[in-house]
PyMOL Python script that loads the backbone (N, CA, C, O; Angstrom):
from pymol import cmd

cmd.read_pdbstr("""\
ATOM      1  N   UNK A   1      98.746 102.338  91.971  1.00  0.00           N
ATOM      2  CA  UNK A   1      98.390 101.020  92.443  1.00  0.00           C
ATOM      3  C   UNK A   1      99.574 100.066  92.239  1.00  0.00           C
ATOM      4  O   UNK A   1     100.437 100.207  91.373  1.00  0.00           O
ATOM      5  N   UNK A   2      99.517  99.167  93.060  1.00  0.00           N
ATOM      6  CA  UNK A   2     100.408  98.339  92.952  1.00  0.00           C
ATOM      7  C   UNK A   2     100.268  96.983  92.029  1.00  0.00           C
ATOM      8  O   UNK A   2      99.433  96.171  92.426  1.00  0.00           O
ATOM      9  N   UNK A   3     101.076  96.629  90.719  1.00  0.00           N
ATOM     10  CA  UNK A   3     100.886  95.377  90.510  1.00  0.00           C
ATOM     11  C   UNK A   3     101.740  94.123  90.857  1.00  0.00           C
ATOM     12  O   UNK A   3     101.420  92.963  90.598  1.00  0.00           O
ATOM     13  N   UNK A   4     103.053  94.599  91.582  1.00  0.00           N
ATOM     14  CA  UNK A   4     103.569  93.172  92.168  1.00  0.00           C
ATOM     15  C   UNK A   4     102.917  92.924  93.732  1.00  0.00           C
ATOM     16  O   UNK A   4     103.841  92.638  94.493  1.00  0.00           O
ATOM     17  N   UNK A   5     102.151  92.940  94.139  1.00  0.00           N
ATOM     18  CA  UNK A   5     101.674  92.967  95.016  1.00  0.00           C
ATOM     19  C   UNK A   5     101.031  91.605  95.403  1.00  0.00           C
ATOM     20  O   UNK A   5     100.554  91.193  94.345  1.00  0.00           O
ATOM     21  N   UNK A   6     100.669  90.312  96.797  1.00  0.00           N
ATOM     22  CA  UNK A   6     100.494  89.201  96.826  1.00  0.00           C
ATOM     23  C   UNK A   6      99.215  88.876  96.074  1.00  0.00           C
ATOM     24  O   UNK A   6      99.056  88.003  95.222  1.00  0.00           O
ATOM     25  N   UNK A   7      98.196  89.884  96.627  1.00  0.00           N
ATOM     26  CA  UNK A   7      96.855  89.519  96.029  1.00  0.00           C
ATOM     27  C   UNK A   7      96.722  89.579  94.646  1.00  0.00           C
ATOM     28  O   UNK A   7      96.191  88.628  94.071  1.00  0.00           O
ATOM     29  N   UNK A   8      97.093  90.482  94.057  1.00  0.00           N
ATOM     30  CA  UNK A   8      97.162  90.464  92.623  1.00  0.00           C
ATOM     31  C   UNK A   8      97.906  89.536  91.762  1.00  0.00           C
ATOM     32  O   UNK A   8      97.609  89.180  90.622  1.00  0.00           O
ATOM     33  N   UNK A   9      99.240  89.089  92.705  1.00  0.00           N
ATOM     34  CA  UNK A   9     100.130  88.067  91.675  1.00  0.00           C
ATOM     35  C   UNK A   9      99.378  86.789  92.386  1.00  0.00           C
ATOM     36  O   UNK A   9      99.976  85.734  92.176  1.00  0.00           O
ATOM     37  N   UNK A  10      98.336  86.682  93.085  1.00  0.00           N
ATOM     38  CA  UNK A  10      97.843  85.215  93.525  1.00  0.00           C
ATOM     39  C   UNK A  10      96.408  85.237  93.174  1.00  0.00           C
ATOM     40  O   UNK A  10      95.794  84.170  93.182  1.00  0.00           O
ATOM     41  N   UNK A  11      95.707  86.527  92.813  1.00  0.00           N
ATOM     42  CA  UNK A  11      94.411  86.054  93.038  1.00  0.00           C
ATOM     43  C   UNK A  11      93.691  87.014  92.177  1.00  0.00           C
ATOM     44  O   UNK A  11      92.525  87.384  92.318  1.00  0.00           O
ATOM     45  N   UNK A  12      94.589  87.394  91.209  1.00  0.00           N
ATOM     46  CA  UNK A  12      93.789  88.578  89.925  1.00  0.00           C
ATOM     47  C   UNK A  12      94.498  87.565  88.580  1.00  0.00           C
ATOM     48  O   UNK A  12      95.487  86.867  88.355  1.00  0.00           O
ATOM     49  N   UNK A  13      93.178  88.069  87.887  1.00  0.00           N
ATOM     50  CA  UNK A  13      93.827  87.510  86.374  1.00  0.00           C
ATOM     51  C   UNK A  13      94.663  88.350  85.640  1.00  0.00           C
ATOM     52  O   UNK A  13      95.484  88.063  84.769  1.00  0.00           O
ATOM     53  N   UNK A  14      94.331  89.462  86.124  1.00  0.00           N
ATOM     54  CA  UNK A  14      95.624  90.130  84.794  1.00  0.00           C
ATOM     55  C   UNK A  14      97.162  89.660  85.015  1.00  0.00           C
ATOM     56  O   UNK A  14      98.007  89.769  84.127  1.00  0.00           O
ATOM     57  N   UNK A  15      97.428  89.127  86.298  1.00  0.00           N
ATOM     58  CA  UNK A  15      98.524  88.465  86.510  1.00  0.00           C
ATOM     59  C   UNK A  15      99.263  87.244  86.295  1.00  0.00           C
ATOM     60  O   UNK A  15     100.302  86.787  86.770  1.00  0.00           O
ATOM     61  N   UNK A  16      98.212  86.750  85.225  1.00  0.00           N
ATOM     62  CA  UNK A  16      98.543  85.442  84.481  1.00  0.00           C
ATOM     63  C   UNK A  16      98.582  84.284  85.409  1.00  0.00           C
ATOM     64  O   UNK A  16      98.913  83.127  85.150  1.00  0.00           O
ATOM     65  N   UNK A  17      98.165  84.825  86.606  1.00  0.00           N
ATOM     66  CA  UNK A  17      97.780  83.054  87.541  1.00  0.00           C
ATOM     67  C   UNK A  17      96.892  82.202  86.815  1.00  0.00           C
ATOM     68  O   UNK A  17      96.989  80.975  86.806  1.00  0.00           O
ATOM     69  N   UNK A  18      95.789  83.043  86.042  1.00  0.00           N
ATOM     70  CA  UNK A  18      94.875  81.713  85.925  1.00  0.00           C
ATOM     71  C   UNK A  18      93.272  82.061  86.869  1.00  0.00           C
ATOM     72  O   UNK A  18      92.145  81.639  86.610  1.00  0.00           O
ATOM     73  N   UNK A  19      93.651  82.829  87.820  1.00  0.00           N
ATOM     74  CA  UNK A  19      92.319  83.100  89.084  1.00  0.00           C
ATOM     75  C   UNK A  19      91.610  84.332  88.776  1.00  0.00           C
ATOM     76  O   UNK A  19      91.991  85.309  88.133  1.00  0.00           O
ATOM     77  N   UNK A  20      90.796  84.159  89.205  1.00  0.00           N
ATOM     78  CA  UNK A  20      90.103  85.523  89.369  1.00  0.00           C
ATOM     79  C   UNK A  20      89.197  85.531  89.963  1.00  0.00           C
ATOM     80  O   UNK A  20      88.040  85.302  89.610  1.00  0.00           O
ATOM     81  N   UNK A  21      89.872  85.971  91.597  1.00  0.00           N
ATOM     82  CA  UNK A  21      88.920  85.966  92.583  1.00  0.00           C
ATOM     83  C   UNK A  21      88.468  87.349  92.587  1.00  0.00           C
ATOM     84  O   UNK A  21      87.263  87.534  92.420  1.00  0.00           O
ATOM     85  N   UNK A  22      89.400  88.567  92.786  1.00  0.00           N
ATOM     86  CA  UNK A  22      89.171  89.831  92.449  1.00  0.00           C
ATOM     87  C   UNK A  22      89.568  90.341  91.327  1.00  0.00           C
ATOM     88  O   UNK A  22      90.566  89.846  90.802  1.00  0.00           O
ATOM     89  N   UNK A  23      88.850  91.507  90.655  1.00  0.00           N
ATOM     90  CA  UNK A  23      89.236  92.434  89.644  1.00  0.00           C
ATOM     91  C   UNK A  23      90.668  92.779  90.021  1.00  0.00           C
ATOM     92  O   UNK A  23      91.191  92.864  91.133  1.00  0.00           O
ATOM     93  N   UNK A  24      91.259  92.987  88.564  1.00  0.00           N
ATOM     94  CA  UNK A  24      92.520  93.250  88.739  1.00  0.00           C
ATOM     95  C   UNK A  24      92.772  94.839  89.554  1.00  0.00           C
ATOM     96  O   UNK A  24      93.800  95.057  90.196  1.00  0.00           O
ATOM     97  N   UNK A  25      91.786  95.750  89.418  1.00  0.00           N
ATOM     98  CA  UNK A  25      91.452  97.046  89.832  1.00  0.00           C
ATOM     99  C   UNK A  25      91.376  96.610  91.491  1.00  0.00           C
ATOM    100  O   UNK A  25      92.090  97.287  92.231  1.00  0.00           O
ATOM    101  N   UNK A  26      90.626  95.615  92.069  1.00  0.00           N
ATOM    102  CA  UNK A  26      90.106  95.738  93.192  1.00  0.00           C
ATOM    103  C   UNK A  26      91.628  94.939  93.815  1.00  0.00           C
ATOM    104  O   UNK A  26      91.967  95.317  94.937  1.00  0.00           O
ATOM    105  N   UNK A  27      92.100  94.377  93.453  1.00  0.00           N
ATOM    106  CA  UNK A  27      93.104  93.571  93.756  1.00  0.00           C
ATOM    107  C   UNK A  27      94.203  94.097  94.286  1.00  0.00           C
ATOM    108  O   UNK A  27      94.742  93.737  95.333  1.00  0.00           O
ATOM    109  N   UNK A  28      94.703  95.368  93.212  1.00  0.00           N
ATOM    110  CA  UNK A  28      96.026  96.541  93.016  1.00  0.00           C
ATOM    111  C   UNK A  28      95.419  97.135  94.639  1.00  0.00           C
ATOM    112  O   UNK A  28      95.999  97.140  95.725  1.00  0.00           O
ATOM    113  N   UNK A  29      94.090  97.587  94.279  1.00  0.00           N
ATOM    114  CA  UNK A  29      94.059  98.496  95.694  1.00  0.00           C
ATOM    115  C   UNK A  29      93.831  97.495  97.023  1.00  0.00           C
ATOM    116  O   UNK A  29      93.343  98.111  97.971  1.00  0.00           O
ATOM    117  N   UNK A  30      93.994  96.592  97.187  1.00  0.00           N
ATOM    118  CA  UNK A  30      93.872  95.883  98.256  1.00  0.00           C
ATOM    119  C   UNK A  30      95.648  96.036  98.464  1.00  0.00           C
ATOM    120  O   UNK A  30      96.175  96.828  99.246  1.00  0.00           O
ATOM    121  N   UNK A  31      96.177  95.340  97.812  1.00  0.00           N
ATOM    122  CA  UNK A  31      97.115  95.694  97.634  1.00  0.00           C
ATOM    123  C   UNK A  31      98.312  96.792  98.802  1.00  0.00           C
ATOM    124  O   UNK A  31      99.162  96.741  99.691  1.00  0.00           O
ATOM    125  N   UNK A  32      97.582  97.618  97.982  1.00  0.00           N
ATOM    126  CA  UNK A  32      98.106  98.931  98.226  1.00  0.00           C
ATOM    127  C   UNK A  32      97.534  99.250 100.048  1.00  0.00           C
ATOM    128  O   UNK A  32      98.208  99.797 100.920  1.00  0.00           O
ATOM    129  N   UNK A  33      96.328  98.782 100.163  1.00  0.00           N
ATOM    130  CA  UNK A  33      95.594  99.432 101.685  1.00  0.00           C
ATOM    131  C   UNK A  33      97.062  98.354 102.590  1.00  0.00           C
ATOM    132  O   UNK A  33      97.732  98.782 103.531  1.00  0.00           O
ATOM    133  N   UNK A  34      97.206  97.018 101.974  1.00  0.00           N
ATOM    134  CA  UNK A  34      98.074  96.475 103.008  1.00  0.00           C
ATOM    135  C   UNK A  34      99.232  96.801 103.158  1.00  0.00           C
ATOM    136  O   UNK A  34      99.826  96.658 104.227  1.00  0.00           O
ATOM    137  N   UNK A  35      99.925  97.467 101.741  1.00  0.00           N
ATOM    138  CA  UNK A  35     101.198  98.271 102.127  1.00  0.00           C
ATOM    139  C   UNK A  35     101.249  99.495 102.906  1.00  0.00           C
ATOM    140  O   UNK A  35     102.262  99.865 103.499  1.00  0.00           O
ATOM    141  N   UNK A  36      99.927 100.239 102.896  1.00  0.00           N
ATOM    142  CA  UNK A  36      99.928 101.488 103.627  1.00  0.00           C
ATOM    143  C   UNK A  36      99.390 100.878 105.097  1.00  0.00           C
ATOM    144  O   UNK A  36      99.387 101.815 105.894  1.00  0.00           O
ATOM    145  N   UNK A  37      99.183 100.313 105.388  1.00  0.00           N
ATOM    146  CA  UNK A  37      99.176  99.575 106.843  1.00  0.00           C
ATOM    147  C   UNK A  37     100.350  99.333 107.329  1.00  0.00           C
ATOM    148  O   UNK A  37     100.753  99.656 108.446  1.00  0.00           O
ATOM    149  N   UNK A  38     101.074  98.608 106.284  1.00  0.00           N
ATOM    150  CA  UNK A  38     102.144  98.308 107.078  1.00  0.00           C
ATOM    151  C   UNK A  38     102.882  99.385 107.766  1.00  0.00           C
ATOM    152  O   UNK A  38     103.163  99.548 108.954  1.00  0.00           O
ATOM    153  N   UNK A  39     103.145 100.147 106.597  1.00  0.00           N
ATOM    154  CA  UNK A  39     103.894 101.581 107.098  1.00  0.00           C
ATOM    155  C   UNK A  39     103.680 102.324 108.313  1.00  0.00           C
ATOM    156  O   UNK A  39     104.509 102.743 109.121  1.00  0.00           O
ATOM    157  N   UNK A  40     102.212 102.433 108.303  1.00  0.00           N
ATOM    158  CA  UNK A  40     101.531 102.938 109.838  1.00  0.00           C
ATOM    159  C   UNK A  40     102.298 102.206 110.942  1.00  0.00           C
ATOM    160  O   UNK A  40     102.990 102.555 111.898  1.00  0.00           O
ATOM    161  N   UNK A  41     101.852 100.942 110.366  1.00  0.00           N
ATOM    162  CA  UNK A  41     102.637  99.750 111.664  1.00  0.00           C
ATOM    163  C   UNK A  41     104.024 100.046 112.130  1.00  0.00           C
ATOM    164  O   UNK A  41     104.105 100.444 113.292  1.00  0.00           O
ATOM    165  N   UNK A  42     105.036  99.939 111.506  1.00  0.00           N
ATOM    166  CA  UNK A  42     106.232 100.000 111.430  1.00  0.00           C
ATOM    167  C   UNK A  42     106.690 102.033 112.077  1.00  0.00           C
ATOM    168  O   UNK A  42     107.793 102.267 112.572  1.00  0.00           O
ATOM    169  N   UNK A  43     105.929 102.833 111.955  1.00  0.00           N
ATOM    170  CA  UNK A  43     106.169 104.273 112.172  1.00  0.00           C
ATOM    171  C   UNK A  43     105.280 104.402 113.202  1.00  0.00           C
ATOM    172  O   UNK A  43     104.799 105.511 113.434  1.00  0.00           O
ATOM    173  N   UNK A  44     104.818 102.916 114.224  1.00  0.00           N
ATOM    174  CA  UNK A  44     103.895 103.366 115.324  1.00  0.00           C
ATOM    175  C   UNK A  44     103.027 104.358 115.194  1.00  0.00           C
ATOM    176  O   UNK A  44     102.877 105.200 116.080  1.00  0.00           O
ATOM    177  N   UNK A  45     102.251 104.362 113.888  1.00  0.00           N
ATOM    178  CA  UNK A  45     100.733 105.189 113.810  1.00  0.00           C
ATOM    179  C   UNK A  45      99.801 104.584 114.040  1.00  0.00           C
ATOM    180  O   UNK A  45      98.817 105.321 114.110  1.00  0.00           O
ATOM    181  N   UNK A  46      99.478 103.057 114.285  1.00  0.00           N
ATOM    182  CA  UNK A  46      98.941 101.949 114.548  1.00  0.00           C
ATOM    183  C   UNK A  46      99.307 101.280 115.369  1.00  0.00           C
ATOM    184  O   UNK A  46     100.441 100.850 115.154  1.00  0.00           O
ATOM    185  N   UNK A  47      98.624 100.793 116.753  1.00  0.00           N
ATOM    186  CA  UNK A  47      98.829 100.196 117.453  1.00  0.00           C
ATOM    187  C   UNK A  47      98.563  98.461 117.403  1.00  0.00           C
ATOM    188  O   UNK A  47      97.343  98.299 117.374  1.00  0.00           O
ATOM    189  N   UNK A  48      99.115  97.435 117.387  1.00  0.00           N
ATOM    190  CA  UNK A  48      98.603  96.201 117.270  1.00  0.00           C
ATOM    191  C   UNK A  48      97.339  95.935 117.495  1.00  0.00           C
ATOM    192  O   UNK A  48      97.273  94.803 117.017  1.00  0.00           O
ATOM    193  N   UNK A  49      96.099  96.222 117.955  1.00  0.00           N
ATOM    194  CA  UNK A  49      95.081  95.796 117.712  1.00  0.00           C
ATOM    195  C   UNK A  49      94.407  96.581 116.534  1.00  0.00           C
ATOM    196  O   UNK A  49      93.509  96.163 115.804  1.00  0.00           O
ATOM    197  N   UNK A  50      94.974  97.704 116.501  1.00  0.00           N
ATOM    198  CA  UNK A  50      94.122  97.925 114.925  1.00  0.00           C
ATOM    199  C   UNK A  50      94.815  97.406 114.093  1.00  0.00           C
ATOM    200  O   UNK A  50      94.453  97.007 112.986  1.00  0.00           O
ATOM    201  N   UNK A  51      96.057  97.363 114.640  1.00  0.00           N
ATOM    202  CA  UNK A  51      97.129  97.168 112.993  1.00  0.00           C
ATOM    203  C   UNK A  51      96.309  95.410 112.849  1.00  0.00           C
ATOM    204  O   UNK A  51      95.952  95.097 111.714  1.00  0.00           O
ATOM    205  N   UNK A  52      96.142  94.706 113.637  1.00  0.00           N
ATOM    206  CA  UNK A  52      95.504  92.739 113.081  1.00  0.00           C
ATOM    207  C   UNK A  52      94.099  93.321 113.150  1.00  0.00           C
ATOM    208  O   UNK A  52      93.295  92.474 112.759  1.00  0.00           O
ATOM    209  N   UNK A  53      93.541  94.406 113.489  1.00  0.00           N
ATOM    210  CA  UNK A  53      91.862  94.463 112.700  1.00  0.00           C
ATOM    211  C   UNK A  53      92.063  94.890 111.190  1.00  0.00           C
ATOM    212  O   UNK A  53      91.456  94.270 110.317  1.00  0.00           O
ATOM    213  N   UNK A  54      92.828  95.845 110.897  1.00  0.00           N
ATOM    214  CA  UNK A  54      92.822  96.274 109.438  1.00  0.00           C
ATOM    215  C   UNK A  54      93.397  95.161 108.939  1.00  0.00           C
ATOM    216  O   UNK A  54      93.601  95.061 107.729  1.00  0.00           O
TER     217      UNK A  54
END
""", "prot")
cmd.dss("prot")
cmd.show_as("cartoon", "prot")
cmd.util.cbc("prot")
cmd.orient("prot")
């Protein structure tokens, strides 16, 4: 899982923001689903309308 990741350094507490909108657990893997999107994106495994639905 990822912990430098936006959601987690903006919106988990274990990241010392202060927030806690998500678990630091649920946060890492959000995280992570948007880095493995991207990749799809970028290696055309995803086409732009799924790549802005996911």
């Amino acid at each position: 899982m990822i912990d430098t990741g936006f959601i987690y350094q903006n919106y988990c507490l274990g990241s010392g923001g202060g927030r806690q909108y998500f678990s630091d657990y649920n946060g890492k893997k959000i995280d992570a689903i948007r880095v493995k999107t991207e990749e799809w994106e970028k290696s055309n495994m995803l086409c732009d309308d799924l790549y802005t639905f996911f």
